[in-house]
N, C-alpha and C positions, 0 to 999 in steps of 0.2 A: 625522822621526817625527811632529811635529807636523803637518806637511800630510797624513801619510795619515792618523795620527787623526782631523780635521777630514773627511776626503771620507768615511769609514765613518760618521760621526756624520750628515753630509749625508744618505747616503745612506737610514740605516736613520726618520731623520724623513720622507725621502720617499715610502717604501715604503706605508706606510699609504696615504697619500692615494692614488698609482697603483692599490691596491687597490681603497677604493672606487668613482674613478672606473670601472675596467673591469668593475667589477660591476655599477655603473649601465647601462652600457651594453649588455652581453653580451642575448642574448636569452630570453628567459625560458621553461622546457620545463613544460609541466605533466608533474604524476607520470605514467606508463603506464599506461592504464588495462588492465583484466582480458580477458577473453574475454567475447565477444557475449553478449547475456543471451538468454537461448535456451529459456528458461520458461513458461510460461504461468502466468496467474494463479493465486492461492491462496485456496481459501475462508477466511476468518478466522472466520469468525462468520453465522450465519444468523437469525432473530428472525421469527415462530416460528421453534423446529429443524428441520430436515429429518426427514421420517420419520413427523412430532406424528399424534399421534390427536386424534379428538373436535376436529379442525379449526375456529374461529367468525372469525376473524378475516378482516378484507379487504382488510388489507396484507403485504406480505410483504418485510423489506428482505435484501441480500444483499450481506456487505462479503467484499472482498478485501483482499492485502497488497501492491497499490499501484495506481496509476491506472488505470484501466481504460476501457474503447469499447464500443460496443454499435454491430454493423452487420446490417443490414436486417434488424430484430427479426420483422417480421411475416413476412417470409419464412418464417425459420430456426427461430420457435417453435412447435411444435407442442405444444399444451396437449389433454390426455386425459381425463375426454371432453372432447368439442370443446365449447366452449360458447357459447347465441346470441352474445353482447357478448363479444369477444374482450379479453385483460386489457390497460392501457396499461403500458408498461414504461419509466421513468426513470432515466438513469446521474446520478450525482453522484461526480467526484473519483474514488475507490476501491470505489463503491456502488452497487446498483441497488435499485430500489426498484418493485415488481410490485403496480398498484391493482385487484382485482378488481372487475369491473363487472359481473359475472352471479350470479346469485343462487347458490350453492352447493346442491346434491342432498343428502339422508340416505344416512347409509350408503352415501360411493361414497369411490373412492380417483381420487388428482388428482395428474397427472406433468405436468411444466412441461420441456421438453428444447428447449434455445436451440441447438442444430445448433452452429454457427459462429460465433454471433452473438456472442459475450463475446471480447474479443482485450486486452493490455494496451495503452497508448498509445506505450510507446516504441518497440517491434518490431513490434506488429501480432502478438506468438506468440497462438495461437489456443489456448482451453479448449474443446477437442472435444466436444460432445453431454455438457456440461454438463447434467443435471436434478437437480430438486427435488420431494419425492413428499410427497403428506399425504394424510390421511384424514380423513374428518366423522362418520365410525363408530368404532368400538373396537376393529377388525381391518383388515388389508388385503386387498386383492383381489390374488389372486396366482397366475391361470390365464393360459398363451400361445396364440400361434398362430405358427407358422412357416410359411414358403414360400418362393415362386419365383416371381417376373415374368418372361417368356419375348418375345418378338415373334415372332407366329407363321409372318411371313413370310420370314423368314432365321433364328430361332433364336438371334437376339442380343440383347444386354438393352439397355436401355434407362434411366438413371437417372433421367430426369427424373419418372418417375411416381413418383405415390404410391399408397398400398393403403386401402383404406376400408371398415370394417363399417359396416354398418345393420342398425337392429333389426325397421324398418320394413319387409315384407319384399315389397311393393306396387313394380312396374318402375319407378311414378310419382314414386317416392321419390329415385332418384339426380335429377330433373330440380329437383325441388322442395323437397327438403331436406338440409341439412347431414347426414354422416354422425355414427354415435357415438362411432366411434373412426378415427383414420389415423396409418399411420405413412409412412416415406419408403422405399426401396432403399439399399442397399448398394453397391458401385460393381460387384458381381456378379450384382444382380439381387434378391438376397435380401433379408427382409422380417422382421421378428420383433413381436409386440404383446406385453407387456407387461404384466402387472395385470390384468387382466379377470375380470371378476365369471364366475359361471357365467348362460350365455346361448349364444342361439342367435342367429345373423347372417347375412345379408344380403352376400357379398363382392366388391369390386369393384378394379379398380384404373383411373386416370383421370392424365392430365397435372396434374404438379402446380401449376398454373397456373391453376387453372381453380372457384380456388373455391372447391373441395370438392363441385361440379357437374356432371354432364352436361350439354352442349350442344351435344352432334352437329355439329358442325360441322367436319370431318375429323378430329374428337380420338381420338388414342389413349384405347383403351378397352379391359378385359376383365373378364369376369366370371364368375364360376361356375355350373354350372346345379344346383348344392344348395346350402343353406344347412349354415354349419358351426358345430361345437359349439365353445368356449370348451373348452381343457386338451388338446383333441384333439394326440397327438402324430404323426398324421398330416401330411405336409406338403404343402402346398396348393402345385401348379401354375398359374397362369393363364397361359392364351395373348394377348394385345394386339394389338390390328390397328388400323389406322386404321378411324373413322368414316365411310361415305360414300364409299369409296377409288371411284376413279375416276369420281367428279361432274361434268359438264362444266363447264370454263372457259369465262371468256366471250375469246375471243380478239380480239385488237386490233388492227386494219388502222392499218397506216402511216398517220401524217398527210401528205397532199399534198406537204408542201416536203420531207418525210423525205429522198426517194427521189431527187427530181428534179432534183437538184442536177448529175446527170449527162447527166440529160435521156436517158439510154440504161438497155434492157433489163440488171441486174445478174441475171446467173447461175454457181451452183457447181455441179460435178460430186461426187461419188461416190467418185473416182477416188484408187487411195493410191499416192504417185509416179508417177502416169502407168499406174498399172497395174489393171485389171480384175480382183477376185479370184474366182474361180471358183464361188464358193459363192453367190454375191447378186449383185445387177442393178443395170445404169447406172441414177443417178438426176442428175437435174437438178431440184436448189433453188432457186428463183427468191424475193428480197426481198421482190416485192408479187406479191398473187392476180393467176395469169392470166387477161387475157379471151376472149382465143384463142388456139388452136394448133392448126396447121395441119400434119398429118403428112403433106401430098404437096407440103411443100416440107423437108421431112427426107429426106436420101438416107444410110443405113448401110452401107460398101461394109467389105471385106477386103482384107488383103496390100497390097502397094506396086502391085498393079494395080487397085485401087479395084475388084474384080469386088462386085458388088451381093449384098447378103447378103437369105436369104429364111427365112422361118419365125419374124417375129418381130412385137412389137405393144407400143406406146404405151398406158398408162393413167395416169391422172390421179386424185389423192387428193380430199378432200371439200374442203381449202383453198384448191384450185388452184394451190398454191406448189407440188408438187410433182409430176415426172415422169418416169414408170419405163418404161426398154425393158427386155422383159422377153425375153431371148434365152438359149438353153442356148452357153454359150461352149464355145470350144473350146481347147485349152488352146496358151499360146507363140503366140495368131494377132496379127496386127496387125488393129487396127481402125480404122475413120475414122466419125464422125459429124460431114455436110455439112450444115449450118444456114443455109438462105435466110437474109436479113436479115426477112424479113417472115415468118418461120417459126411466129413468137407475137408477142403484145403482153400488156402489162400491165392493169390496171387504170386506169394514170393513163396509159396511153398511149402509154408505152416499147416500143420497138424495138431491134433492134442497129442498130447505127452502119452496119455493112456484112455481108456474107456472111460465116461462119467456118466453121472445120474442128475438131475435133476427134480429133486421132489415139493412140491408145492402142495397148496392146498387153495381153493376158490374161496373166496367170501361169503357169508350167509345175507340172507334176502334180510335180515334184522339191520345189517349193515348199511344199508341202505333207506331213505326217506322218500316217501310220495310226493311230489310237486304239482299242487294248483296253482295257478295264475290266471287272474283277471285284469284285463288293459281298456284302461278308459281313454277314449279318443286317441283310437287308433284306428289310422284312415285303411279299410279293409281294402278298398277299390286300388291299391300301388303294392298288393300282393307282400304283405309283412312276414319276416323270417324272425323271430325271437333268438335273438345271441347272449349265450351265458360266456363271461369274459371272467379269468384269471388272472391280476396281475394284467399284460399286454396281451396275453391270448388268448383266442375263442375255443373254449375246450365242448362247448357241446354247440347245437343249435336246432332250429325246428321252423319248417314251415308251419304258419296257424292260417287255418279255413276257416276261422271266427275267432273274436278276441278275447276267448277261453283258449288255454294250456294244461293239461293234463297229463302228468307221466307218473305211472305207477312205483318207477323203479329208478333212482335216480342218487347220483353220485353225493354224500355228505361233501359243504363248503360254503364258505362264502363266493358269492357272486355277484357280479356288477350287471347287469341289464340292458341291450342296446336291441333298437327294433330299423331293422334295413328293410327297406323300401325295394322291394328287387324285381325290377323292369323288366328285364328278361326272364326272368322266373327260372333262373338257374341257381338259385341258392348257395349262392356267396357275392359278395360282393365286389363290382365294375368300375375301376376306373375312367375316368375322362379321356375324351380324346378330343383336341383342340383343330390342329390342319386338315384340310376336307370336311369329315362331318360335321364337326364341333358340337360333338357329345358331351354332352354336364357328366359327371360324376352321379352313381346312385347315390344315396344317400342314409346315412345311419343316425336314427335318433337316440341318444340316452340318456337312460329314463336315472332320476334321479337318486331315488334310494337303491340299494343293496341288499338281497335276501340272504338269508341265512336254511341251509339245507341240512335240517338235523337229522341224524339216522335213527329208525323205526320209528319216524314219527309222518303225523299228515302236517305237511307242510304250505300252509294257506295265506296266498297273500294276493293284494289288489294292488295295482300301479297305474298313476295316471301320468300318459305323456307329455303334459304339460305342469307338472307340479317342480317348485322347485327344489333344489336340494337346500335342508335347514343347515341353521349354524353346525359347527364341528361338535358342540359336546352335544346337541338335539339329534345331529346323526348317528353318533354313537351308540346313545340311549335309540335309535329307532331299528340299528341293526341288530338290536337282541328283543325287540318287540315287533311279532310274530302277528298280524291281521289274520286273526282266526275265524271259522265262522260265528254267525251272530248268536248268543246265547250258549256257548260251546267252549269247552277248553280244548286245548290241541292232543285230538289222541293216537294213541299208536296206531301204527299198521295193523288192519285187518289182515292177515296174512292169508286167509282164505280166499281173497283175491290178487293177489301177488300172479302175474303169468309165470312164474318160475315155479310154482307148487303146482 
């Protein structure tokens, strides 16, 4: 009895100390912390108040309830009216502190809106279109203006512009002077001012990069040909076009060692897998400008007997990189184009290595799908061009003399749909011109769904230009669902009228 009393008594004197040690050791967990701070900053206090009349002051501080960033201030501030000496803007800690450097106006009312610019430091959460409003008068100014940024060449907005009054109402005014008011877009396009006095303005809109300037220099630009009143609940449209739109480049010849490295004529074809499509012409793209080309050492034969093909001719673009046989194909033929070796040369003096062939074959009219279109409320009387768009570009198009479309013979794809209004009845589309005439931009409407051009088949659809485009997965389902005729399912090409048989 005495030994196990003696081991109980050992034991429980060594129990403490086994404790501390493994507590020494064990690894140490900080508490759990919370859920992401997911906030944006808090105004605490402002000095003057937000809102103050009878404004004299030339600082302004602005605390929050914790650390705070300030990014790309000069960007993101847009200060109302604009004024010459833009303010400097200081963070300290939890604080910003805003030094006016321009002399303040009588009786005008003053909005400070930092966009983006205020974020806290730990998350970076962002205080959205943060502003601060005062006045130097005894009331505020409290008329708007609403609108719409448009781009007039596809009907798509564009956020980077900003909208700009002037009071000024001289052309020479957007090149030469700040406007009096600007605000930014919306990620829709849309525009709203703010406070404004009652007045008459001068409206423009311009890349917001730029300033607060004109400088023609391909800048998007647009502007309205009346001036607008302040409080007007009218909503202002403007169309945007590039400045300048198709200016020449200056284009850049190869340097000497570019090329030469082959010491031989580099040329591409045209050609999509080996195949000719019926709609458009062999071209040959060559790296460097040609010096010559000699088309009676070009032989164009047909079929696997090389029979010599007639009715056809070579031309040559302004860069001399390029060259186009210009031949009505015919459809499922085989072709060969026979290339001397000394058929052309370059500019640095490239040749082929040797003679070459070129054999293809044309696509068969099966390849291809018929295209109907009907357009509802579409204004005939401003002379409509139907534009089939890829991706950014217009790979086909068509004047319509009624709002029926008709082509027998047409390229399988998806396509986006846009209908230009074309003034001059030159079929393409005209940019603006603002000094002297002050020409709007044509204008391009598009239409909201996308067809789908299936090959050997009749491909029938109705588009109305005022419909909107549905949610994303209603779109998806609509661009595989085909407006056929009524009572009908979509049948193949009658190839008995195909104009290629």
């Amino acid at each position: 009895m005495k030994r196990l009393f003696l081991f109980f008594l050992i034991i429980l004197l060594i129990l403490p100390i086994l404790v501390l040690i493994s507590a020494g050791c064990a690894n140490i967990i900080p508490p759990a912390g919370g859920p992401r701070d997911s906030l944006p900053p808090v105004v605490t206090n402002m000095n003057p108040k937000d809102s103050s009349k009878n404004f004299k002051d030339n600082r302004i501080t602005i605390s929050f309830d914790e650390y705070i960033d300030i990014q790309e201030v000069q960007k993101n501030l847009l200060v109302s009216p604009i004024p010459k000496v833009m303010p400097v803007v200081e963070k300290k800690l939890s604080s910003i502190l805003i030094k006016l450097k321009d002399t303040l106006q009588p009786n005008t009312t003053y909005t400070f809106n930092f966009g983006n610019a205020i974020r806290d430091i730990n998350e970076a959460n962002i205080l959205k279109n943060f502003s601060y409003i005062f006045t130097t008068g005894n009331y505020f100014d409290s008329l708007t203006l609403r609108g719409k940024v448009i781009m007039a060449k596809d009907g798509s907005t564009d956020t980077t512009l900003m909208v700009m009054l002037h009071t000024n109402m001289t052309d020479s005014a957007i090149v030469k002077e700040k406007p009096r008011y600007a605000t930014k877009l919306d990620r829709n396009g849309n525009f709203v001012f703010h406070n404004l006095p009652k007045d008459t303005f001068a409206i423009y809109a311009i890349d917001e990069s730029s300033s607060y300037r004109f400088s023609g220099r391909d800048q998007l630009f647009a502007f309205k040909d009346s001036a607008v009143m302040s409080g007007d609940t009218a909503l202002i449209t403007l169309y945007a076009f590039p400045d300048n739109e198709g200016a020449p480049t200056t284009a850049t010849t190869p340097r000497r060692g570019q090329t030469s490295k082959e010491k031989r004529l580099i040329m591409r074809t045209s050609l999509e897998g080996n195949q000719q499509d019926l709609l458009s012409q062999f071209e040959m793209n060559f790296d460097v400008p040609l010096k010559t080309f000699d088309t009676t050492k070009v032989v164009f034969a047909s079929d696997s007997s090389f029979t010599p093909v007639t009715g056809y001719s070579f031309t040559q673009d302004s860069t001399k990189k390029k060259v186009t046989l210009n031949y009505t194909w015919k459809p499922g033929t085989e072709y060969h184009l026979i290339l001397d070796k000394e058929f052309a040369a370059d500019t640095l003096g490239n040749k082929l290595l040797k003679s070459d062939t070129i054999s293809f074959a044309s696509k068969k009219t099966t390849d291809y799908g018929s295209v109907k279109l009907r357009f509802r409320n579409i204004d005939m009387a401003k002379n409509p061009v139907v534009l089939f768009v890829q991706g950014e570009n217009i790979v086909d198009s068509a004047v319509l003399t009624t709002p029926d479309f008709f082509r027998a013979v047409f390229k399988p794809g998806d396509y986006q749909l846009r209908i230009l209004y074309d003034n001059n009845k030159n079929g393409t589309w005209d940019p603006g011109v603002f000094f002297g005439t002050k020409k709007q931009p044509e204008l391009v409407h598009p239409i909201a769904l996308p067809i789908t051009v299936k090959p050997n088949w009749e491909n029938d659809y109705e588009r109305d230009l005022n419909a909107v485009a549905p949610p994303p997965r209603a779109q998806q389902g609509q661009q595989q669902q085909q407006q056929n005729r009524p009572g009908q399912q979509p049948r193949r090409n009658n190839r008995t009228t195909n104009p290629y048989e």
